[in-house]
KEDREN-906091 format. One line per field, with one value per atom (N, C-alpha, C): atom name; x, y, z; residue in one letter; residue number from 1. Coordinates in nm, 2 decimals, padded with zeros to 4 digits. Example, Ala and Ser with C-alpha at 12.3 -4.5 7.8 and 13.67 -1.06 7.14 Angstrom:
BEGIN
atome: N,CA,C,N,CA,C .
u: 01.32,01.23,01.32,01.28,01.37,01.29 .
v: -00.57,-00.45,-00.33,-00.22,-00.11,00.00 .
w: 00.78,00.78,00.78,00.71,00.71,00.79 .
residu: A,A,A,S,S,S .
num: 1,1,1,2,2,2 .
! end
This chain:
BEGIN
atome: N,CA,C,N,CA,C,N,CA,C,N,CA,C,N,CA,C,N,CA,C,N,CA,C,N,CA,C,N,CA,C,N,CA,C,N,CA,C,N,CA,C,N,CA,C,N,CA,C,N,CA,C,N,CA,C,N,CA,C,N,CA,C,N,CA,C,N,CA,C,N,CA,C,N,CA,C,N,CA,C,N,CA,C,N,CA,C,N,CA,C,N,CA,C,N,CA,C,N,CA,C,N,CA,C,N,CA,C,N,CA,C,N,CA,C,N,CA,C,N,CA,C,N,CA,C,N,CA,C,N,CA,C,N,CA,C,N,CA,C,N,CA,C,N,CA,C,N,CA,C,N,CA,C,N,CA,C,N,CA,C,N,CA,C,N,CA,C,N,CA,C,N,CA,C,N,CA,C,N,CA,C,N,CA,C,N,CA,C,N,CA,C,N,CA,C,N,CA,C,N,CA,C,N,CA,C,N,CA,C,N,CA,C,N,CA,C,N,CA,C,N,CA,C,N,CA,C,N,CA,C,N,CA,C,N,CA,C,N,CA,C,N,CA,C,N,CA,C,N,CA,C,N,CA,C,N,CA,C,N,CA,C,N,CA,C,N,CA,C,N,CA,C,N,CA,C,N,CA,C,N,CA,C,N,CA,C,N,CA,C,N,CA,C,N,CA,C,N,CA,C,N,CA,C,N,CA,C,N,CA,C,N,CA,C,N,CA,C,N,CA,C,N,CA,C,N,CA,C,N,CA,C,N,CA,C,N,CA,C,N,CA,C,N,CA,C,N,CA,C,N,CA,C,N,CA,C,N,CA,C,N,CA,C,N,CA,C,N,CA,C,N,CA,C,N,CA,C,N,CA,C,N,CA,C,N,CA,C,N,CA,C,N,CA,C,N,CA,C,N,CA,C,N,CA,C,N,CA,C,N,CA,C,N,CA,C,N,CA,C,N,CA,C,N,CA,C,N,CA,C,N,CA,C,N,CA,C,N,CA,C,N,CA,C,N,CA,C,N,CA,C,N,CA,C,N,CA,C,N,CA,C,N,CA,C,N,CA,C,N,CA,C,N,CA,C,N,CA,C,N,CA,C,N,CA,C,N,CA,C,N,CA,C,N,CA,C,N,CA,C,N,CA,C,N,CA,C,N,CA,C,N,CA,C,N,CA,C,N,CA,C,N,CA,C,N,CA,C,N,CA,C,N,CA,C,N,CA,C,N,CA,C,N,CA,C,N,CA,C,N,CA,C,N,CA,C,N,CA,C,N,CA,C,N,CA,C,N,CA,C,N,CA,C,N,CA,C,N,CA,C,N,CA,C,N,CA,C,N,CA,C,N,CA,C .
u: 00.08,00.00,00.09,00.04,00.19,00.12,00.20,00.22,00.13,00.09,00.00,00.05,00.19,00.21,00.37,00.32,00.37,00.46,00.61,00.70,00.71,00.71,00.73,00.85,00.92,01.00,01.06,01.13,01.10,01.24,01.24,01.38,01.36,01.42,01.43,01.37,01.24,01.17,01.23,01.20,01.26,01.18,01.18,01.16,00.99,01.05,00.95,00.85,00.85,00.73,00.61,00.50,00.37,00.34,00.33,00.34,00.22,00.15,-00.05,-00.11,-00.11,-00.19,-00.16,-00.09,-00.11,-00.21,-00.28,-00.39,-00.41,-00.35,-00.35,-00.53,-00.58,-00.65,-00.64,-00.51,-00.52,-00.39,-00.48,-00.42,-00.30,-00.26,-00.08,00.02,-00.03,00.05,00.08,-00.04,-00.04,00.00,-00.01,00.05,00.22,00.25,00.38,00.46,00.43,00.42,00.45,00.34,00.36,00.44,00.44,00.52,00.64,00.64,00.76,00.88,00.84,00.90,01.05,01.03,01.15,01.25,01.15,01.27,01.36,01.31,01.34,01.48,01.42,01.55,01.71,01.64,01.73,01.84,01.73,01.84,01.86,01.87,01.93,01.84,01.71,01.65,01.62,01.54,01.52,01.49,01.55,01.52,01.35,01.30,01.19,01.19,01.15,01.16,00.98,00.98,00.83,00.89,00.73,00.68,00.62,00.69,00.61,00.63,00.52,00.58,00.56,00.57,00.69,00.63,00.66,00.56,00.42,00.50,00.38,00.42,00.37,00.47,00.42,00.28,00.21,00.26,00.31,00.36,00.24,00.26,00.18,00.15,00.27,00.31,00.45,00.47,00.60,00.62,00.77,00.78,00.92,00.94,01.05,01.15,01.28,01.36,01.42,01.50,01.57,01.64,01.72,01.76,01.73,01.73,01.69,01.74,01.68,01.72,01.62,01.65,01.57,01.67,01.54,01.61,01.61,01.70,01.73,01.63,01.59,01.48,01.32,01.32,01.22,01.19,01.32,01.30,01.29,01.25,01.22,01.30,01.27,01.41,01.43,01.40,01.51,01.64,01.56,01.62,01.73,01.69,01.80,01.89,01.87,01.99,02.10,02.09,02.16,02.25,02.24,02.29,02.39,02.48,02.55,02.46,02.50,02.46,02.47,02.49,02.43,02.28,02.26,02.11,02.04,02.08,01.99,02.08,02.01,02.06,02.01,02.11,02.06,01.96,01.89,01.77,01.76,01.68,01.63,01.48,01.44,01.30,01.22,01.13,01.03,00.92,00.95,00.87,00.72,00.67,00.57,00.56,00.47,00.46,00.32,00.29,00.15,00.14,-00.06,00.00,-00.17,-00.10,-00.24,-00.40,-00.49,-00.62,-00.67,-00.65,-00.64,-00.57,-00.47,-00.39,-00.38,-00.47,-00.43,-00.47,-00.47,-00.52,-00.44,-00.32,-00.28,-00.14,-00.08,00.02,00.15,00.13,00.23,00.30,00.21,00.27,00.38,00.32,00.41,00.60,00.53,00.61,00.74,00.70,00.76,00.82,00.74,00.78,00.94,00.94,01.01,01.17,01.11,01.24,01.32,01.25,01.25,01.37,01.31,01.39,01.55,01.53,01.64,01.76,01.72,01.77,01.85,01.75,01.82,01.90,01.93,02.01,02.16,02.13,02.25,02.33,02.27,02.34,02.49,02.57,02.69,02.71,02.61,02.60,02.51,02.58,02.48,02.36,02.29,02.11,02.10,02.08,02.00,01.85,01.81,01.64,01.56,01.45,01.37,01.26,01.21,01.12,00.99,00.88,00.78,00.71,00.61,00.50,00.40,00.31,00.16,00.08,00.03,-00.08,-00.22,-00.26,-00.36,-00.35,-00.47,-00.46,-00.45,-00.56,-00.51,-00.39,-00.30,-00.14,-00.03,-00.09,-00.03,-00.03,-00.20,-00.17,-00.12,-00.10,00.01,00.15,00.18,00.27,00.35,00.25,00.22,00.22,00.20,00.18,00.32,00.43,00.61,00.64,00.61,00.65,00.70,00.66,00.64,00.60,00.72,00.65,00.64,00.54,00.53,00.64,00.68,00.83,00.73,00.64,00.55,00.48,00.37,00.27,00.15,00.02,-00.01,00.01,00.14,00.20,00.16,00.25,00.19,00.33,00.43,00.58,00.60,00.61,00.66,00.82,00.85,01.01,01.04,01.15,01.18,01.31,01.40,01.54,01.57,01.68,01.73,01.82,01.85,01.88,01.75,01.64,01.48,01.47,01.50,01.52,01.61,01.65,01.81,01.81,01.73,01.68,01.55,01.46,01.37,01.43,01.56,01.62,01.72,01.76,01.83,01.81 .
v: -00.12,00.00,00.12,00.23,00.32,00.40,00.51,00.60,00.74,00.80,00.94,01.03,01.03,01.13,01.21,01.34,01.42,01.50,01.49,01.54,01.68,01.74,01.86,01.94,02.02,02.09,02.25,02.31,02.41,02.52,02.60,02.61,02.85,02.87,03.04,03.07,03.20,03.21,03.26,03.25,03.21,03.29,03.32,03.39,03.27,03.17,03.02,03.04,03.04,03.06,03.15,03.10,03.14,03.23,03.35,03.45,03.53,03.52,03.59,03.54,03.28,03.26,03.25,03.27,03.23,03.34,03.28,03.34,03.28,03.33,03.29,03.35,03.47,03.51,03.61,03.67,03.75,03.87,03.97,04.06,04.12,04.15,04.22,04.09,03.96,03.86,03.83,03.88,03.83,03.88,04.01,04.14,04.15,04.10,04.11,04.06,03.88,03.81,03.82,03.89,03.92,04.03,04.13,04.27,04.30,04.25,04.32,04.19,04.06,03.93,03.96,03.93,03.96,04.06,04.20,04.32,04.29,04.27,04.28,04.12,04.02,03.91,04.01,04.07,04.13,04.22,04.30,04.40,04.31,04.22,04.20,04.20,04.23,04.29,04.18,04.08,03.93,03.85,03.74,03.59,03.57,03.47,03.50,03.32,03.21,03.09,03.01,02.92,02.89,02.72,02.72,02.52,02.50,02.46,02.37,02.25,02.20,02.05,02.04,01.93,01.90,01.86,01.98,01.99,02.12,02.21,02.28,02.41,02.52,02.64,02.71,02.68,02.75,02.76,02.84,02.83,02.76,02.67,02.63,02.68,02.80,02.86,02.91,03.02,03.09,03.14,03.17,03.28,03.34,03.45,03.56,03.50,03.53,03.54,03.66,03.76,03.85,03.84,03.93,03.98,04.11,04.08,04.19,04.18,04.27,04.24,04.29,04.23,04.26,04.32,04.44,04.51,04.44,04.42,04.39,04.37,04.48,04.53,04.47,04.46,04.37,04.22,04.15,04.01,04.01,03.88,03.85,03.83,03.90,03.96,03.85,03.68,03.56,03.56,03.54,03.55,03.65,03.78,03.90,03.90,03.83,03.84,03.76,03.66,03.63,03.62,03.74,03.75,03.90,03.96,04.02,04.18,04.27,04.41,04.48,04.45,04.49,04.60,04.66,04.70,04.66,04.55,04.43,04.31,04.24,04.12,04.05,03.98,03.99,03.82,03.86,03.76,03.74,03.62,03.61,03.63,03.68,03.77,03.66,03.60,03.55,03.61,03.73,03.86,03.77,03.71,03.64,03.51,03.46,03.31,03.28,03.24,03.22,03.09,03.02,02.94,02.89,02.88,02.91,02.85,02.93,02.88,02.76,02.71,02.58,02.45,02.51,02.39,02.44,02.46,02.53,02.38,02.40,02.27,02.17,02.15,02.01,02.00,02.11,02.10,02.20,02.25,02.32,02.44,02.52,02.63,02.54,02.45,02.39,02.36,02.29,02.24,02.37,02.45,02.58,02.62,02.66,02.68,02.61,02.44,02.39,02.38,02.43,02.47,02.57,02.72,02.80,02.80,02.75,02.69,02.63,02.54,02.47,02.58,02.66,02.74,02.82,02.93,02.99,02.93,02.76,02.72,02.68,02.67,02.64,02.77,02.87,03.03,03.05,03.08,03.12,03.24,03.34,03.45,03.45,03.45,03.41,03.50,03.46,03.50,03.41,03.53,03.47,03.40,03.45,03.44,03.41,03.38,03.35,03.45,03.53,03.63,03.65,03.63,03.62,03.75,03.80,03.90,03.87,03.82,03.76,03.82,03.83,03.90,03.97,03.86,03.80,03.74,03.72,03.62,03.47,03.44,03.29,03.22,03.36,03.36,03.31,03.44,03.42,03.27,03.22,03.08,02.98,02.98,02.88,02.85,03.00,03.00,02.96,03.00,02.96,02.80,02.75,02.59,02.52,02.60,02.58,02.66,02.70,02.77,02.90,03.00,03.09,03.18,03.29,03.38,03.53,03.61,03.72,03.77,03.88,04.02,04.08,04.16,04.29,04.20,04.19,04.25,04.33,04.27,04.27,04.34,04.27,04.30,04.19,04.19,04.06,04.04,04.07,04.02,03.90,03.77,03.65,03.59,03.54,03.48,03.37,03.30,03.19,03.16,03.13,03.16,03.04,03.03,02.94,02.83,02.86,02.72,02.65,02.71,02.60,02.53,02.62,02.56,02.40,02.49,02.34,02.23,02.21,02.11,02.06,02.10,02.02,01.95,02.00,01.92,01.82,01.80,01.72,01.59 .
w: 00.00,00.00,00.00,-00.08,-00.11,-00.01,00.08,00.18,00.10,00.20,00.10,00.17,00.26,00.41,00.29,00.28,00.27,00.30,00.27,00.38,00.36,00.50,00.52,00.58,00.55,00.59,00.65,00.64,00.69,00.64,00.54,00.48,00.45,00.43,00.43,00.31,00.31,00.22,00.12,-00.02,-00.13,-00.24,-00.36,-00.42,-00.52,-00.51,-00.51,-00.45,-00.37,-00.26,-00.30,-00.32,-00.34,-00.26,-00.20,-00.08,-00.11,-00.24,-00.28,-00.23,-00.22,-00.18,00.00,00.03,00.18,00.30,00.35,00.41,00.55,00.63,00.79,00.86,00.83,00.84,00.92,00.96,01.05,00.93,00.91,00.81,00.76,00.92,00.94,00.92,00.94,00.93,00.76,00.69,00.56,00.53,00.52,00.44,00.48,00.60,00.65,00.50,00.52,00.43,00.30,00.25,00.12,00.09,00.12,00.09,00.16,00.26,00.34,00.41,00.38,00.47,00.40,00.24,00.14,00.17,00.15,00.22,00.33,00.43,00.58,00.56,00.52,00.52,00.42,00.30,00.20,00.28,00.39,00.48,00.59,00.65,00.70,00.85,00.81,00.96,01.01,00.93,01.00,00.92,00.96,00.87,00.88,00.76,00.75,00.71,00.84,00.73,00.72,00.62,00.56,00.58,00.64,00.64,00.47,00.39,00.29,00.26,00.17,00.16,00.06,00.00,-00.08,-00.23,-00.34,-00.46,-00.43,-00.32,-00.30,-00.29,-00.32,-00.33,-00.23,-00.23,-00.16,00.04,00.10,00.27,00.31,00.38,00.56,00.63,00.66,00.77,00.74,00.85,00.88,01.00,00.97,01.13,01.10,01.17,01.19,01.25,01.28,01.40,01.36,01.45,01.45,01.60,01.60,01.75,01.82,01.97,01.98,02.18,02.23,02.41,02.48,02.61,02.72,02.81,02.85,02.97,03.09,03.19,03.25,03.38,03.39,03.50,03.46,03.36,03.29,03.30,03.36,03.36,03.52,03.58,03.71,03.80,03.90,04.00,04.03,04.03,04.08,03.97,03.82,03.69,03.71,03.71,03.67,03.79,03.92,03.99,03.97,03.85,03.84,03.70,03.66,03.54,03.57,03.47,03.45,03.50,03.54,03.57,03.47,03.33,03.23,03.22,03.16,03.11,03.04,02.94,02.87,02.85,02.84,02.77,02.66,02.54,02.44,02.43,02.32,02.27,02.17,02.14,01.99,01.99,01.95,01.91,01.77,01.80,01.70,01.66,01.62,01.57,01.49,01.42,01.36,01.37,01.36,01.35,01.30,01.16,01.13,01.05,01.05,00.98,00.88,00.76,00.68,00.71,00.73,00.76,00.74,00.59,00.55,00.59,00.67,00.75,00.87,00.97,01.09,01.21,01.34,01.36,01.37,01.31,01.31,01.33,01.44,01.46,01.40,01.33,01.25,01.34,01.39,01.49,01.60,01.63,01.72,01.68,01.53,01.43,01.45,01.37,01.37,01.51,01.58,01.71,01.77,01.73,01.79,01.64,01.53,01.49,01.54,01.52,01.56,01.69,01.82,01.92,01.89,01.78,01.75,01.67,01.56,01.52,01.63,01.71,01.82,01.90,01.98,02.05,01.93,01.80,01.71,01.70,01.71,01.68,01.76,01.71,01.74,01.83,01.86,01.87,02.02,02.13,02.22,02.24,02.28,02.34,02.50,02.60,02.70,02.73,02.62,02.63,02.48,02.44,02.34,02.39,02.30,02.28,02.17,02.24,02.19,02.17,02.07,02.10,02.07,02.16,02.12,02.01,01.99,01.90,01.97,02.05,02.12,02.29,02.30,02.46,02.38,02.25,02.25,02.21,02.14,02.11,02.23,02.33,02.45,02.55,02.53,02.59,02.53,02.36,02.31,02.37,02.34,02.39,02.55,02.65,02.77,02.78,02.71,02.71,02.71,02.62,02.63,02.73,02.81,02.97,02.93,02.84,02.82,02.93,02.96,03.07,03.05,03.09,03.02,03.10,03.06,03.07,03.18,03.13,03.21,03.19,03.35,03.37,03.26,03.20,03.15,02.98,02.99,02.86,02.74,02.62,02.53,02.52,02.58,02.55,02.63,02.55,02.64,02.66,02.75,02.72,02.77,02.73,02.83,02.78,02.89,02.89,02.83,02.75,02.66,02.73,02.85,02.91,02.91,02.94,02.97,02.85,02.66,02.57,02.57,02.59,02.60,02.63,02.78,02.84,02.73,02.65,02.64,02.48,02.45,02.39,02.39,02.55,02.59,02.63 .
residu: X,X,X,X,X,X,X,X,X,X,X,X,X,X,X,X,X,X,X,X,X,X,X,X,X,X,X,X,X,X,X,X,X,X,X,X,X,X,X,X,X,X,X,X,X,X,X,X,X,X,X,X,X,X,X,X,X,X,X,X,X,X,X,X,X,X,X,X,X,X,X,X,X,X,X,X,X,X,X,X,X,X,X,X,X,X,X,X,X,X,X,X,X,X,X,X,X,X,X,X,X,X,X,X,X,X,X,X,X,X,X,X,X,X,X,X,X,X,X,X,X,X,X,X,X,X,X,X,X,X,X,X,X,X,X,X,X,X,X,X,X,X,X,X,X,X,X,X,X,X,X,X,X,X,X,X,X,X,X,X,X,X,X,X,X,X,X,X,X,X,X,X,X,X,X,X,X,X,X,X,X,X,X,X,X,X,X,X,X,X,X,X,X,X,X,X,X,X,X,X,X,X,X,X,X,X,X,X,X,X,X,X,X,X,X,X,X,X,X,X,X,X,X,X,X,X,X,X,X,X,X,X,X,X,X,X,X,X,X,X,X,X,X,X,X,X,X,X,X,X,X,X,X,X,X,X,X,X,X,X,X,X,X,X,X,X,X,X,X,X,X,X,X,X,X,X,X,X,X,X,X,X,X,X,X,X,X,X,X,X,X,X,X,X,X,X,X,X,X,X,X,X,X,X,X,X,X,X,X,X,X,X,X,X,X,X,X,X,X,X,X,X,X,X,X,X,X,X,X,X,X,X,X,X,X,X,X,X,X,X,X,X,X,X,X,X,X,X,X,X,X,X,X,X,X,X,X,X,X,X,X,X,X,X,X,X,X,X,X,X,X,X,X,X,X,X,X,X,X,X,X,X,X,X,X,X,X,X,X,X,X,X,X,X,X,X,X,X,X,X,X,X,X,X,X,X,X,X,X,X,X,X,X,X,X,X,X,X,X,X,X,X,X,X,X,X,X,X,X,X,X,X,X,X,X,X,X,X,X,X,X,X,X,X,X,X,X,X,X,X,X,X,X,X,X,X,X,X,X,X,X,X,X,X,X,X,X,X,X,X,X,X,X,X,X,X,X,X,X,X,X,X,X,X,X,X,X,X,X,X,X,X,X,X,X,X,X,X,X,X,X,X,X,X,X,X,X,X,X,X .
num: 1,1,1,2,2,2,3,3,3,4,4,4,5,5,5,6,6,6,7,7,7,8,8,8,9,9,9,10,10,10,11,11,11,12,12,12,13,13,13,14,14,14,15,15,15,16,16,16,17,17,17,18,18,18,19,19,19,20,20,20,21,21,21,22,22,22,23,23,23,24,24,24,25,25,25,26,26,26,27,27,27,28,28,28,29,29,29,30,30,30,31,31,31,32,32,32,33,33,33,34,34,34,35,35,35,36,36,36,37,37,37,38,38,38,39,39,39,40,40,40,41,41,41,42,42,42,43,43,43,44,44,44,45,45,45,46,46,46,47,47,47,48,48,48,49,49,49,50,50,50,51,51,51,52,52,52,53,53,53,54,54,54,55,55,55,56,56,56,57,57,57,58,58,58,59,59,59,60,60,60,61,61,61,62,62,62,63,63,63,64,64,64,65,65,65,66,66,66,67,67,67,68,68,68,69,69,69,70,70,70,71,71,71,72,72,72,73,73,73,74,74,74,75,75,75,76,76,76,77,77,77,78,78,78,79,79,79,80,80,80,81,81,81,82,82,82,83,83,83,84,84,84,85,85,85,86,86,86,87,87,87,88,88,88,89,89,89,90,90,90,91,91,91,92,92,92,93,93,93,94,94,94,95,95,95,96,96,96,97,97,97,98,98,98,99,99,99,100,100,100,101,101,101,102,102,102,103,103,103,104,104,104,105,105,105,106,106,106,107,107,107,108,108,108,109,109,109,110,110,110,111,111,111,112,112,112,113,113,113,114,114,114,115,115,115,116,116,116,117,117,117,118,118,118,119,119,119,120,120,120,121,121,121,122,122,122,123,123,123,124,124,124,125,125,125,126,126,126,127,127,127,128,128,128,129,129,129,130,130,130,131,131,131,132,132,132,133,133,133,134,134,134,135,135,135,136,136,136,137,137,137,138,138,138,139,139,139,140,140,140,141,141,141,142,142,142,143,143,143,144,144,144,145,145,145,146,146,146,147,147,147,148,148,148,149,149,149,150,150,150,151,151,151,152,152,152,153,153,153,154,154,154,155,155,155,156,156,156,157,157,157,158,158,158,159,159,159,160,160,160,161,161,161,162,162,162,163,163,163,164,164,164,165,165,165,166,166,166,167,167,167,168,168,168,169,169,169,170,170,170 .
! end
């Protein structure tokens, strides 16, 4: 009986990539997407990578990484005591993360998410932390489900220190 399971992967958006039809349903994500994902990788602002599979041009899904930091006084006084007296410390920031309406549901944000992770602990360039910006509260409790912890007090900024990464790849 031949297999009908579709391999999927996860590789840096590409000029290939179908970027009209992808429709998460949430509008700044699409539009990111379509007009501005290309610019921002070209300068250098942030990597931009896409879930497709395989014979399909059309994205899954995507998400951002860039760099960026946390102020110091922002993270939780157990956390920040024991770090450097710095005024921030640096991060990797996952500026987007979306994933097409038509395939939502089945895992892919996760998918993503847990590259994402992998990417940031392979980087040469250290980062203290992984940095999320919700969109939403249902954003925020995804994220909350990988031990995601908000910065502020009713903010949408979440984080969680890359040693905690480390471990759930160990």
């Amino acid at each position: 009986m031949a297999s009908t399971t579709t391999a999927l992967r996860i590789e840096p958006l590409a000029d290939r990539h179908d970027r009209e039809s992808f429709a998460s349903g949430v509008e700044p994500l699409d539009r990111y997407l379509r007009h501005q994902a290309g610019q921002d990788a070209r300068r250098r602002v942030a990597s931009c990578f896409v879930l497709v599979s395989d014979g399909d041009r059309v994205p899954i899904g995507y998400y951002t990484l860039a760099a960026t930091s946390i102020a110091l006084a922002e993270l939780p006084e157990a956390l920040a005591k024991r770090l450097p007296r710095y005024p921030v410390v640096p991060a990797t920031l996952m500026g987007r993360l979306a994933v097409d309406t038509r395939r939502q549901g089945r895992g892919h944000g996760e998918f993503m998410l847990l590259d994402a992770f992998s990417r940031a602990l392979r980087n040469e360039i250290a980062s203290y932390a992984f940095v999320v910006d919700a969109k939403d509260d249902k954003a925020a409790l995804f994220y909350q489900r990988y031990r995601f912890r908000f910065l502020v007090e009713g903010g949408r900024r979440l984080f969680i220190p890359m040693a905690e990464i480390a471990k759930l790849f160990s």
